[in-house]
N, C-alpha and C positions, 0 to 999 in steps of 0.2 A: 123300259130298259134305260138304263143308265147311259150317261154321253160326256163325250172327252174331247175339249177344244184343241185340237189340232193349230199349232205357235205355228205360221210362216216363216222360218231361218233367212232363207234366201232362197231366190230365184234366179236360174245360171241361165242365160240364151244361150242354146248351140251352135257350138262355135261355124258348123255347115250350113248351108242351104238344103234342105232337103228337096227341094226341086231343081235349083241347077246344081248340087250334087249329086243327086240321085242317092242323097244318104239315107242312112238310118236312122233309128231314132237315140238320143243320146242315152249314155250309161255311167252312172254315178260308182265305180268302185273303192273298196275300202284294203287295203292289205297291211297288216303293223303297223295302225293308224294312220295311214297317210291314205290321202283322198284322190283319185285321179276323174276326170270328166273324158269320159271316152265319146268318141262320135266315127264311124267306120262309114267312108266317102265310094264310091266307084274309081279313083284316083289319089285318095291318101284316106288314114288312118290320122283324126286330130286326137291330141291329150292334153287335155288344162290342167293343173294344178291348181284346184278351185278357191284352195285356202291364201294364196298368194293375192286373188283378186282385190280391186277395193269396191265398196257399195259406191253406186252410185247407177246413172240412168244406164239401160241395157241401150247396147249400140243397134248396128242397122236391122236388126230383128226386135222389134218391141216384143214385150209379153205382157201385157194387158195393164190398164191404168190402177189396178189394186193393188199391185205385186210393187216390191221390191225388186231390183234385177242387179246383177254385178257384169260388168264388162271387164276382157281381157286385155284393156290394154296394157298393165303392170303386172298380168299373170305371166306362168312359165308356159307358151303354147308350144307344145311340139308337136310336130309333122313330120308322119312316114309315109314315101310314096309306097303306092300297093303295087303289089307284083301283075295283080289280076282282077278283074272286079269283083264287086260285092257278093254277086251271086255265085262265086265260084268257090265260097270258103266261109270259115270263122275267123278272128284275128284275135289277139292278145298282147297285152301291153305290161313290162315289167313294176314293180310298183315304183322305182325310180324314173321310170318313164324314159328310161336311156335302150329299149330294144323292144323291137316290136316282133311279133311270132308270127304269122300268115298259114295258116290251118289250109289249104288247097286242097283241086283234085287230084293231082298228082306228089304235092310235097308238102313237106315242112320248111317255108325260109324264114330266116332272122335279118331281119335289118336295123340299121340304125337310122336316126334321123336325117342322114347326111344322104340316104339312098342306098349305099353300101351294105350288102349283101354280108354278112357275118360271119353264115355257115346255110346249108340245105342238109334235108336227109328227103332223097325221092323216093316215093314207095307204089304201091299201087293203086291205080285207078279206083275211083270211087264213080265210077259209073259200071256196071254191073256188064254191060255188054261189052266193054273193053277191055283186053286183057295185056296194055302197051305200059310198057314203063315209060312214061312220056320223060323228055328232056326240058322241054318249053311249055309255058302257055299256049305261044303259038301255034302249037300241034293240034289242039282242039280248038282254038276261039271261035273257031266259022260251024262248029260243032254243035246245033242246037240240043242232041241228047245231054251232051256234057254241063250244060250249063241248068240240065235240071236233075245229077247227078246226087246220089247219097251224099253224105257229108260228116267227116270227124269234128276232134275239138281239139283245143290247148290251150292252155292257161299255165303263168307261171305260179311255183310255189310263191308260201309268203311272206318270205324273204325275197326270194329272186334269183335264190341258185339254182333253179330248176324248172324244166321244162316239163310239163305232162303232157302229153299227147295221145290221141284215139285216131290209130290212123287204119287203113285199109292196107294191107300186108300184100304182098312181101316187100323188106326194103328194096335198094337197087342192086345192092350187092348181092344178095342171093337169086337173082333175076328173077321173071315172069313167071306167074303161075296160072291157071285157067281156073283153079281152086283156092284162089286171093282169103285171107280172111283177117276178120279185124283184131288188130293189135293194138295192146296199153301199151306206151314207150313212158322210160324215165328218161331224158336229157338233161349232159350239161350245159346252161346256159350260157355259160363264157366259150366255147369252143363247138357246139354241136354232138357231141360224143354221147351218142347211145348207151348210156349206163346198165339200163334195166328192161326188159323185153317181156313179154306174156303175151301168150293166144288169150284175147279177151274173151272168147266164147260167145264173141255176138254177130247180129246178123243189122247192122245200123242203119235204118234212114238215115238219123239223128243223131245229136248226141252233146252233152256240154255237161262239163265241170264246175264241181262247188268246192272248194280251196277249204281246205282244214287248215287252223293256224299253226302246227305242226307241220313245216316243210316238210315234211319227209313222208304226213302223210297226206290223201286224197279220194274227194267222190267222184264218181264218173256216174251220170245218166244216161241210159242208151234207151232211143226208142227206134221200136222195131215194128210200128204201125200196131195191127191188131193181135199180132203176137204179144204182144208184153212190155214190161219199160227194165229191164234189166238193171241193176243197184251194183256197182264196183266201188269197194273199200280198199287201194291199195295203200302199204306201208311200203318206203325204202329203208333198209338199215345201213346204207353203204355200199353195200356189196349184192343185196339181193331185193327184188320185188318181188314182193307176196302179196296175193288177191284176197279177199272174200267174198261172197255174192249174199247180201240181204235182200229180207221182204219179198222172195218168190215172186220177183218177175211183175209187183203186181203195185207199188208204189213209184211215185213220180221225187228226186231226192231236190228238194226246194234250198234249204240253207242247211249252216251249222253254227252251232249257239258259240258267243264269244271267249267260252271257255274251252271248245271244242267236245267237251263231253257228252252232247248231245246234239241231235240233226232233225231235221223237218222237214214231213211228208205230203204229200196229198194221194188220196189214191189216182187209179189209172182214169176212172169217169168221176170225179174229182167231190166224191160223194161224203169222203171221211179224213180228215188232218189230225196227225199225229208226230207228238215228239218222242224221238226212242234215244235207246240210251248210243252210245255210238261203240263202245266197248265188244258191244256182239251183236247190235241190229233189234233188240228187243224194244217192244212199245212200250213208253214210261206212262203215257198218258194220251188220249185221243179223243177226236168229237165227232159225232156225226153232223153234217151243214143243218138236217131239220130239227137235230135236237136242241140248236144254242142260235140259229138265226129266225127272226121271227119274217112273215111272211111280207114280201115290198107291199108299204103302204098306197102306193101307187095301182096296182093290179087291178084288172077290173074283178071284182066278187065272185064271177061266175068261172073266173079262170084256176080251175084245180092245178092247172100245173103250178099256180105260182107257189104254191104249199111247200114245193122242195126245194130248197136253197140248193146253190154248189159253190164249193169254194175256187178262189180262182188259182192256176200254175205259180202266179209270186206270189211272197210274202217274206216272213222273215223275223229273226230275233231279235226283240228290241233290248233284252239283257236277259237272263239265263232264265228268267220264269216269264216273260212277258215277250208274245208273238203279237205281231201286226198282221190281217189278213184280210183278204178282202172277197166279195161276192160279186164283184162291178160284171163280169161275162155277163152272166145270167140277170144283174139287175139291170144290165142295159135293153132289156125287153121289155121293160116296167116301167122305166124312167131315170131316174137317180141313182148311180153306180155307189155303193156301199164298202164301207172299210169298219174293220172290226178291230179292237185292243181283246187279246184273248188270253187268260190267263193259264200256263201248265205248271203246275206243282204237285206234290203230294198231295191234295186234295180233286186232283182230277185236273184234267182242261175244260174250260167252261168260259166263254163269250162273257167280258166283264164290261164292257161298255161298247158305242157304237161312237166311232169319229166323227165329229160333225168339223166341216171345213168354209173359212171363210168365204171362199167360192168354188162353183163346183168342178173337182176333179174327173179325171178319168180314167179308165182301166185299170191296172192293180197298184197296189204300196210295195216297195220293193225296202227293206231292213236292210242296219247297216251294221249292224249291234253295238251301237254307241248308243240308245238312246233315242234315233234320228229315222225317219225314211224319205222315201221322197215317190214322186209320181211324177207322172210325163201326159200333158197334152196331147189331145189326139191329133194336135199339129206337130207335134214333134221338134218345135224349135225353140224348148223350153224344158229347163227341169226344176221342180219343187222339192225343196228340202224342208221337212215338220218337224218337229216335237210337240212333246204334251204338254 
């Protein structure tokens, strides 16, 4: 098989400690070409503005003597404190990086850098045994259930005048219900105002959003354990949100191509990757993992499972016909975690070459549709930016 040198761009250290922050691991976003470095703390929410930085030695977190690294000290670093900790929520950063979103168990808040509170919409508890319109954090903190509660999403459109959110129903204003269920919100981002409302039709563990570059419109993934991963296509026109539901419950929604006209799938036991058209949900093109990856060279001979590839949950469009993907889950039983250049056109999808990386990566390639991806160390205090 064919193989594709993977160029080192740069290497960003995040901007946390993952151990005295108790962070996560960093997140490279893209929205109307602007770049943001997200990293989400137990105590703030940091965002770089990675294009600002200049090369030179990575500060008190090295990333390995091979790399190139950029420090922030001439970058734009901004810091939101969080309302609540990490495990209490998703969070969401505008692509100007001036308002940050906090997904909770009980709310939606908007803050600004400065700590100030913007706007809230409180809604219902996403822990399943509670039926409190909480007013604080504090209500539950000492709450071990709560803090291993269901959970929504939000992200803003990609521009930045809007807020999507998956939250757990009812708002505050129509008060408590014992029959709570999950709601799509469209918000306005400058003021908090509930534009657009729908019974989402789901039952969420989970759930997180993939941003169309059309503001107005959005994917939502909802999983719902072994029931299904539910697909939500909403459009806003101003006045009205309208839903659609593709792929029967049965696709996982990974990106959307830079054109927006087309989106990328994996299935639910992550068997088969497909791009469909985004128009009405239909498959343009697809692969199965053992038709197009060949078996890790690493395996020992006698191991039949290793015969079945699986693709991993990220990936992504490197430009309208050309997906990055990778197998790394499954090949970390084997050895050497694997990324793929795979090509979907009129002529099918079909695995066009295999990444080979100056040093070895880990876990998946996450597309930015420029062109670019990047991967993250399984120390997490680092993120890699490639081309071909």
């Amino acid at each position: 098989m064919a193989e594709v040198a993977a160029r080192l761009v740069v290497t960003l250290a995040a901007p946390l400690d993952r151990g005295r922050d108790a962070a996560g691991a960093p997140r490279l976003l893209r929205r109307s070409g602007k770049r943001l470095l997200v990293q989400r703390g137990d105590a703030e929410l940091v965002a770089v503005a990675p294009d600002t930085t200049r090369p030179g030695p990575v500060g008190p977190r090295p990333v390995g003597p091979d790399t190139t690294g950029a420090d922030f000290e001439d970058a734009a670093v901004i810091r939101f404190p969080a309302p609540w900790p990490s495990r209490y929520g998703a969070c969401a950063v505008a692509p100007d990086g001036d308002l940050a979103v906090f997904a909770g168990v009980h709310a939606l808040r908007a803050v600004d850098p400065a700590g100030e509170v913007r706007w809230e919409i409180r809604h219902g508890c996403w822990d399943d045994a509670c039926h409190t319109l909480h007013a604080t954090y504090d209500e539950y903190a000492s709450d071990h259930s709560h803090g291993y509660a269901d959970r929504g999403s939000a992200v803003f459109s990609a521009d930045g005048t809007l807020v999507w959110a998956h939250i757990r129903g009812p708002l505050a204003a129509t008060g408590p219900d014992p029959g709570a269920q999950d709601e799509w919100l469209v918000v306005d981002a400058a003021d908090g105002r509930v534009l657009g409302r729908v019974d989402a039709e789901t039952a969420a563990l989970g759930s997180e959003h993939v941003p169309h570059p059309d503001p107005a419109r959005m994917g939502l993934c909802v999983g719902e354990g072994q029931d299904g991963v539910p697909m939500l296509w909403g459009r806003w026109d101003g006045q009205r949100l309208s839903v659609e539901r593709f792929c029967d419950d049965e696709r996982i929604l990974m990106a959307v191509s830079p054109s927006g006209d087309r989106f990328l799938t994996v299935t639910h036991y992550e068997e088969t990757l497909a791009v469909h058209r985004t128009e009405d949900g239909s498959v343009f093109c697809e692969l199965d993992a053992q038709d197009g990856v060949p078996r890790h060279p690493e395996a020992d001979p006698d191991d039949l499972d290793a015969d079945v590839a699986l693709w991993d949950y990220t990936g992504g469009f490197l430009d309208e016909e050309t997906v990055v993907a990778g197998t790394s889950e499954r090949d970390g039983e084997y050895g050497e975690q694997r990324h793929w250049l795979v090509s979907a056109d009129a002529a099918g999808m079909r695995v066009s070459a295999r990444i080979t990386y100056p040093f070895p990566v880990s876990g998946g390639a996450t597309a930015l549709g420029d062109g670019t991806w990047y991967t993250v160390p399984e120390t997490g205090d680092a993120l890699h930016v490639w081309s071909r």
